[in-house]
N, CA, C and O of each residue as an XYZ file, in Angstrom:
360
protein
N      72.016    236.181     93.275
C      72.843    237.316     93.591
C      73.018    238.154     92.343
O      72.799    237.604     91.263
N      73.510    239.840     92.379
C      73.491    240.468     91.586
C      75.176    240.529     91.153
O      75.736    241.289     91.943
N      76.091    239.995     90.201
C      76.616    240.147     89.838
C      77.512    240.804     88.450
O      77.947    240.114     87.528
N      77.634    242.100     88.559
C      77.881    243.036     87.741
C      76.508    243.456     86.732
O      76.494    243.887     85.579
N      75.503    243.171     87.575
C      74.312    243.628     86.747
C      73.703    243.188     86.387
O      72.689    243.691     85.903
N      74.105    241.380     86.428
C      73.383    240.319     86.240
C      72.550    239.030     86.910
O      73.088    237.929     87.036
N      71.397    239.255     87.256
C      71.561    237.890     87.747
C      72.049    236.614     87.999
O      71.857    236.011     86.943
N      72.564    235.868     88.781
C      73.657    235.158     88.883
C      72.974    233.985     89.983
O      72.838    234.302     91.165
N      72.562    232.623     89.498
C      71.845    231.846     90.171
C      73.110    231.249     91.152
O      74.194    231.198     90.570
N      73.105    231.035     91.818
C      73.810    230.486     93.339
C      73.935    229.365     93.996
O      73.284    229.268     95.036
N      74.963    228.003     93.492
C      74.122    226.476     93.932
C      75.201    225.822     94.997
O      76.395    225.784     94.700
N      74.747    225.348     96.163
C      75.644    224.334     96.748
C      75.505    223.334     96.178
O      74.571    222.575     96.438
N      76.460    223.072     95.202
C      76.471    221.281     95.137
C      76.173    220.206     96.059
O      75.666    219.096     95.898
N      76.574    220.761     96.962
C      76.491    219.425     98.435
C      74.905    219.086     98.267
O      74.313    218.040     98.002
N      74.567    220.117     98.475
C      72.933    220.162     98.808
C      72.113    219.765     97.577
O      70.995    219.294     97.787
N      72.603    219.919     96.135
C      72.112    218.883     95.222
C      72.545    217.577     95.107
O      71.727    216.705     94.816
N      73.822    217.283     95.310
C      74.169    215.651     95.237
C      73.575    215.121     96.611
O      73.503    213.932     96.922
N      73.188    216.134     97.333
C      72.533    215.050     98.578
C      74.087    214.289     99.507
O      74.180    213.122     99.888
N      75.090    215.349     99.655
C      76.072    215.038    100.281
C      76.078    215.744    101.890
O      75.758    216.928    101.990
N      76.429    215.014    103.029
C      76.844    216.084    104.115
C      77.633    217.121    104.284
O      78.757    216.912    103.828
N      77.521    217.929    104.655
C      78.728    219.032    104.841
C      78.532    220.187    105.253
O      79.002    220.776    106.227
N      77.507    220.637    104.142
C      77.203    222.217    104.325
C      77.529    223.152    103.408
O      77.890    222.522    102.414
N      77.592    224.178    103.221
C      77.748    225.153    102.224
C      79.433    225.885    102.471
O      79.485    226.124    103.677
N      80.454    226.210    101.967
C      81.447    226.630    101.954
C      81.387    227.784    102.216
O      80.349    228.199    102.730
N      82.822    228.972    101.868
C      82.596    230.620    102.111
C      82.956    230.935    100.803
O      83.439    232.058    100.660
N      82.870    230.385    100.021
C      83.451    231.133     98.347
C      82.970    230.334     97.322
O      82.795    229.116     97.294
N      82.746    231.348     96.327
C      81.354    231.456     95.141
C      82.344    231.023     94.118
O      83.515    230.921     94.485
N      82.102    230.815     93.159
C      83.612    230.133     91.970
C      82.021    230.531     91.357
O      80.997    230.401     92.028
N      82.064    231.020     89.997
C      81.120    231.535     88.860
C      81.931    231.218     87.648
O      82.990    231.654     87.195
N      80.915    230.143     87.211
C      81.421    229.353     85.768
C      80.911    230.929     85.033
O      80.200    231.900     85.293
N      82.207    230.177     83.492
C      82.084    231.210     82.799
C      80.789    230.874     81.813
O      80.637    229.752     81.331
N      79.615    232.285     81.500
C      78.385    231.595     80.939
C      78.347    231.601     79.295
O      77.364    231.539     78.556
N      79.546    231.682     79.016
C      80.083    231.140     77.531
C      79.968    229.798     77.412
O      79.883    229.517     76.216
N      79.935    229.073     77.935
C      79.849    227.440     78.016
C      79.123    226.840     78.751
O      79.375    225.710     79.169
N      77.918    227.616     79.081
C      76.827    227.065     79.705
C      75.469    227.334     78.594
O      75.226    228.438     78.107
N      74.720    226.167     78.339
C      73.970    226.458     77.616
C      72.968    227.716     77.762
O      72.517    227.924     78.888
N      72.652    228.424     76.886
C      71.774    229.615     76.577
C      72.577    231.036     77.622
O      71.909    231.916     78.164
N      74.044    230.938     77.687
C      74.237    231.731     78.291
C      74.116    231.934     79.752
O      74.362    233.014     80.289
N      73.723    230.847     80.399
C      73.212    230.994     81.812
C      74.090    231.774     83.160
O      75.291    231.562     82.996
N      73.843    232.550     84.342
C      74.639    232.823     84.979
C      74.551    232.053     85.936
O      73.455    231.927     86.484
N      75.978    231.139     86.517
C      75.714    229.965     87.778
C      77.065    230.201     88.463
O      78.139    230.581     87.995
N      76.763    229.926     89.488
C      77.851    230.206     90.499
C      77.963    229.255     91.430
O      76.964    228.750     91.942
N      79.003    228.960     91.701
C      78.804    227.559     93.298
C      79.806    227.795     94.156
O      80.932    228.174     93.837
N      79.158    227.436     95.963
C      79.533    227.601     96.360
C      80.493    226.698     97.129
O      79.992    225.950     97.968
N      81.943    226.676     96.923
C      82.602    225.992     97.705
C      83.662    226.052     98.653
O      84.305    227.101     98.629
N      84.041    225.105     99.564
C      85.118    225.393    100.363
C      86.369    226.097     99.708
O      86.738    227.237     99.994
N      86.999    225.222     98.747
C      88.125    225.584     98.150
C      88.200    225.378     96.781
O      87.367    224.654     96.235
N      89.326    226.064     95.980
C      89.714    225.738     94.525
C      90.962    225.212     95.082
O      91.392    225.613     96.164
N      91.509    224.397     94.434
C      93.286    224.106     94.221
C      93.678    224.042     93.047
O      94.901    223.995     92.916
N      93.037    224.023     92.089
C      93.387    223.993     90.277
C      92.335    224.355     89.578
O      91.182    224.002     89.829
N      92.763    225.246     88.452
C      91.798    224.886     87.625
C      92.710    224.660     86.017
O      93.446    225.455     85.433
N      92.404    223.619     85.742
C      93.418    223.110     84.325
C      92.547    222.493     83.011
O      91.800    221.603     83.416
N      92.477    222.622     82.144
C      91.981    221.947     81.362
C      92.486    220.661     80.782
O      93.679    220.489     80.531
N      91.207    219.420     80.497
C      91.286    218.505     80.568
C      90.908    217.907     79.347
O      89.830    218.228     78.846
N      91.998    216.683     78.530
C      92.048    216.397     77.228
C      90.164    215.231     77.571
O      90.027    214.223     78.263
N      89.471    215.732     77.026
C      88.489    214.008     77.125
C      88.581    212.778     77.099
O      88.048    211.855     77.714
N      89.526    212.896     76.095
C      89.892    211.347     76.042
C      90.756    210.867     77.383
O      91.393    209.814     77.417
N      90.675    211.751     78.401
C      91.524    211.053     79.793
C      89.928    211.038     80.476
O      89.786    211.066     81.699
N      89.473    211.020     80.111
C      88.073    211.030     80.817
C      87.737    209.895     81.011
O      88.124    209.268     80.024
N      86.968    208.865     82.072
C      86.390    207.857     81.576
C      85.125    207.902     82.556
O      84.997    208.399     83.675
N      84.239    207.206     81.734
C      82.883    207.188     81.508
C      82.632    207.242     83.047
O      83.396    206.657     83.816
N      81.267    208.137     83.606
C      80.977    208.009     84.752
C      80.163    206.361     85.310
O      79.789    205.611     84.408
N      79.985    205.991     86.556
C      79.539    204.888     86.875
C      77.933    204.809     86.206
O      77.394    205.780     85.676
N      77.477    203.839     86.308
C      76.006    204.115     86.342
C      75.380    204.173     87.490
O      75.614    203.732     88.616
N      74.616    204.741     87.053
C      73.399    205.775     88.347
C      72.508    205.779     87.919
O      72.247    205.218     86.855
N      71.736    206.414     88.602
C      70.825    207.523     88.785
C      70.877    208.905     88.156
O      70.168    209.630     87.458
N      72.030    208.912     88.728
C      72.604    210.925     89.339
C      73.119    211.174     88.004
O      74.289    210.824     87.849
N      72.380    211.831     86.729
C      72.890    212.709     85.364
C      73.408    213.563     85.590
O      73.441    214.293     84.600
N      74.145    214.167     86.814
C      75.176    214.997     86.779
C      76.313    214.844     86.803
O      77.095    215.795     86.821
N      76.733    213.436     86.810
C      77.846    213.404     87.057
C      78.171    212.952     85.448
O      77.391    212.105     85.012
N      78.908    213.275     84.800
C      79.301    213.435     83.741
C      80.625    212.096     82.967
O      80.471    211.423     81.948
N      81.767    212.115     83.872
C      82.890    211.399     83.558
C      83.621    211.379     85.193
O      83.175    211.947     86.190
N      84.729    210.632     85.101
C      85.835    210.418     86.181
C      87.283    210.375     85.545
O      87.868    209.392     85.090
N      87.778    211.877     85.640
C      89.087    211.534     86.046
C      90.428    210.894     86.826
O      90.547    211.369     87.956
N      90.715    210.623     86.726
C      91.821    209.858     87.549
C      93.517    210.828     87.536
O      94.284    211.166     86.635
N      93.508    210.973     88.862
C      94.996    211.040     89.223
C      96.071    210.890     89.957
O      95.762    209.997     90.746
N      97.250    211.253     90.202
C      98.142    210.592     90.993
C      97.878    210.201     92.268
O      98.174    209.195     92.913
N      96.825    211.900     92.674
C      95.874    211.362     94.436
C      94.885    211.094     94.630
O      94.374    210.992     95.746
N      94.365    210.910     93.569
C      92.806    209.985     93.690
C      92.218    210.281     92.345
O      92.844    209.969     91.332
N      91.044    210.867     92.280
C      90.493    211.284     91.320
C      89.461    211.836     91.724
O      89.061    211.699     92.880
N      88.588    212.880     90.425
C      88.007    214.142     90.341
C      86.688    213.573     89.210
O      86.835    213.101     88.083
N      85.604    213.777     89.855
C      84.347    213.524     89.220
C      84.199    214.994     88.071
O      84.608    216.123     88.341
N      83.749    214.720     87.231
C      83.517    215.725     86.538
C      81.715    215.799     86.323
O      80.964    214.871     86.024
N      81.415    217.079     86.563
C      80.131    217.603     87.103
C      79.232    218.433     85.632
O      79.653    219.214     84.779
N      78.379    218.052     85.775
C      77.437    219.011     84.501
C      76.668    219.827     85.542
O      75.794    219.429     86.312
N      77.092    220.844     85.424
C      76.402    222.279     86.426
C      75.168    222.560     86.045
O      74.408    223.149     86.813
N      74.669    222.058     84.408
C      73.524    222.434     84.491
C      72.164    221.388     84.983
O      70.949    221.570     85.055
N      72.919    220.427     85.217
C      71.905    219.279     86.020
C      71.929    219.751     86.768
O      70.746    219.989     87.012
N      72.786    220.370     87.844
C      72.593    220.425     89.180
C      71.634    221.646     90.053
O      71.108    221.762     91.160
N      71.768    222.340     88.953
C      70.990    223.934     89.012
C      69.456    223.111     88.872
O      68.408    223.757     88.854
């Protein structure tokens, strides 16, 4: 997609982790300051409910796999939140 002039690559996660579901109605576009070489990526999902930043050291190590996108696992009061490397998934 063309976003403000830029190309802007477009990913369902679902459809890279190989999850059921389907594609959502809203685009969330990481900022490409913190994506290596500048990249433009966008994903599409159902919903946001937060976005907060997170100390690392609450991080703990993802399971072992396969799957190099998944990065770490947070934990919280209602479950917990996988933390994702967007540029594996692209």
């Amino acid at each position: 997609m063309d976003l403000r002039g830029r190309t802007t690559s477009v990913l369902d996660p679902t459809t890279a982790l190989g999850i059921e579901g389907g594609a959502g109605e809203r685009i969330v576009v990481l900022d490409p300051e913190r994506l290596p070489e500048g990249e433009a990526l966008g994903w599409i999902v159902d919903a946001v409910r937060q976005v907060v930043d997170v100390d690392p050291g609450l991080v703990d190590e993802a399971p072992v796999g396969d799957d190099d996108a998944v990065r770490g696992v947070l934990k919280r009061d209602d479950g917990f939140v996988l933390w994702l490397d967007p540029t594996e998934l692209a």
